[in-house]
N, C-alpha and C positions, 0 to 999 in steps of 0.2 A: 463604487458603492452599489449601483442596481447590479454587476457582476457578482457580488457576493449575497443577494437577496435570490437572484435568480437561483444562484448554486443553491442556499439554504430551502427556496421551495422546493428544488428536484428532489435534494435529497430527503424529504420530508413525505412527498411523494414516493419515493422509494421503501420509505421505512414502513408507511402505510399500506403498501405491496406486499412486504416481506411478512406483517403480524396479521395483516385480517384477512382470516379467512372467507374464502370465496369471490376473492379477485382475481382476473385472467392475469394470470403467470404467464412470462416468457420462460423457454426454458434454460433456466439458470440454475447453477450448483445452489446449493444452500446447505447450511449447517448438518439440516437433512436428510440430504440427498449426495453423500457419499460414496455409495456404492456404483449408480452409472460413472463418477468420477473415476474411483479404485478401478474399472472395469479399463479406460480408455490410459491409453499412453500419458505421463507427463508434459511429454513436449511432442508439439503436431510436428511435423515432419516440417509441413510449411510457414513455422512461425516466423514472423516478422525480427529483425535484428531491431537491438537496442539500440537507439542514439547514445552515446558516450562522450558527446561534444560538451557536456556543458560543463560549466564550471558555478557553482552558485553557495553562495555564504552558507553559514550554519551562523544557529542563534546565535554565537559570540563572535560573528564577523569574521570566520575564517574563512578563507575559500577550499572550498570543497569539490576535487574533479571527479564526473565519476567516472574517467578514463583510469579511476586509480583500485579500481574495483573490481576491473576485466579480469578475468581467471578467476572469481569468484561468484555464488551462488547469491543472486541479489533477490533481496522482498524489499520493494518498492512501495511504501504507505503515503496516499496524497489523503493528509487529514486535517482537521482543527479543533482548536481546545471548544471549540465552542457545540462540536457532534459527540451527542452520546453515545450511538454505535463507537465512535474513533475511539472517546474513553473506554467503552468495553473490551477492544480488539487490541489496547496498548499493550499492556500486561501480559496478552500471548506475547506479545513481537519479542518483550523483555525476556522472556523464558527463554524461547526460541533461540535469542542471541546469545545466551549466556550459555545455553546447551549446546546450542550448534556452531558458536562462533569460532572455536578452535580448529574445525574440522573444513571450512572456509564460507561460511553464511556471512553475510551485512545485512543487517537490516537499516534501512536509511527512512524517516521520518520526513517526507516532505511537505510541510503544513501551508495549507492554501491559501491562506488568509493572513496569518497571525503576523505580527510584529514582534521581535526579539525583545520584547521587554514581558510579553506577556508568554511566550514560549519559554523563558528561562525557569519562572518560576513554577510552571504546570509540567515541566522534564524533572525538573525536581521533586515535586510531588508524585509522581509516575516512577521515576525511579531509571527514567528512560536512558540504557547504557546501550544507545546508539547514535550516532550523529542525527539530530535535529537539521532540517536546510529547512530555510526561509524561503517560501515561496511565494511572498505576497507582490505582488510587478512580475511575473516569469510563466506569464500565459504561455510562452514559447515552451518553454519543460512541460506544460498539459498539454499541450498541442502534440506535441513529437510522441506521447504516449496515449493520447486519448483517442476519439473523444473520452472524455470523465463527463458523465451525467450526474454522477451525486459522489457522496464521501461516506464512512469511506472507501477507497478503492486501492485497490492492492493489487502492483501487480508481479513475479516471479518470473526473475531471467536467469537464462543456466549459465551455467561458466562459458560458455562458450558465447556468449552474448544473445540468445533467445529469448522472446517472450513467450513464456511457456505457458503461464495465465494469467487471467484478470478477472478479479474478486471485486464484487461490488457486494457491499454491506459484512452483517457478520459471517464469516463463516466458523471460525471456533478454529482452536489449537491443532485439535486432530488433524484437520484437514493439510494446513499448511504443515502440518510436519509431517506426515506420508509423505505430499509434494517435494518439500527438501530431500528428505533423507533419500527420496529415489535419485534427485540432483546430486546429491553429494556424492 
């Protein structure tokens, strides 16, 4: 429970960063700020490989590898029903999939907190046509890709198993879909 009060202050913290103006910014991409992005490669030469090892439930208790993913372009979302940015940022991922999922995108839903009783009904309200995974006890899947300091966070691996970025807060449709479509 203080693990999930702590996340809620970070990210709240963060959100406070992102809208008012006149706070020392790190420099981070933002909704904004586009164009150094467009400018710089998708993927650094030296990104770090995806862990692929795990295996973890999805809201109706399936198991879920994401060794079953490899050869495809992943956006990786650690969210909860409970973050307004995450309800903003859904609704892209939903597009996103439905447009780019033919062509080999997954978008995977991993929510930090929630329990499958309350992820089933807020996927359904969202409309969300991507696997939800449960990630409430699996500090070890943030660990292997973080640190995560707030939510939510997102991050794009290539087919070839790279992490090619990591988004924290909103960044808007455009951005991740330049990012895809140059992956794909």
């Amino acid at each position: 429970m203080t693990k999930r009060w702590v996340l809620a202050a970070v990210a709240a913290a963060a959100l406070a960063y992102a809208i008012v103006p006149g706070l020392p910014t790190a420099s981070v991409p933002t909704l904004w700020d586009d164009a150094e992005a467009a400018d710089a490669g998708v993927c650094p030469a030296n990104a770090k490989k995806a862990d692929y090892s795990f295996t973890i439930k999805d809201m109706n208790d399936k198991p879920v590898k994401l060794s079953e993913y490899k050869g495809k372009v992943i956006l990786l979302d650690f969210w909860a029903t409970w973050c307004g940015p995450c309800k903003i940022e859904i609704p892209n991922f939903v597009a996103l999939q439905e447009q780019y999922g033919q062509q080999g995108l997954v978008v995977l839903g991993f929510s930090v907190d929630d329990t499958p009783d309350k992820l089933q009904p807020f996927a359904s309200q969202f409309k969300m046509n991507y696997p939800v995974l449960v990630g409430l006890g699996r500090d070890d899947v943030q660990d292997a890709f973080g640190p995560i300091w707030g939510i939510p966070t997102t991050f794009l691996i290539s087919r070839d198993g790279r992490i090619c970025r990591k988004n924290t807060g909103i960044q808007g449709k455009a951005k991740y879909e330049r990012d895809i479509k140059a992956l794909l």
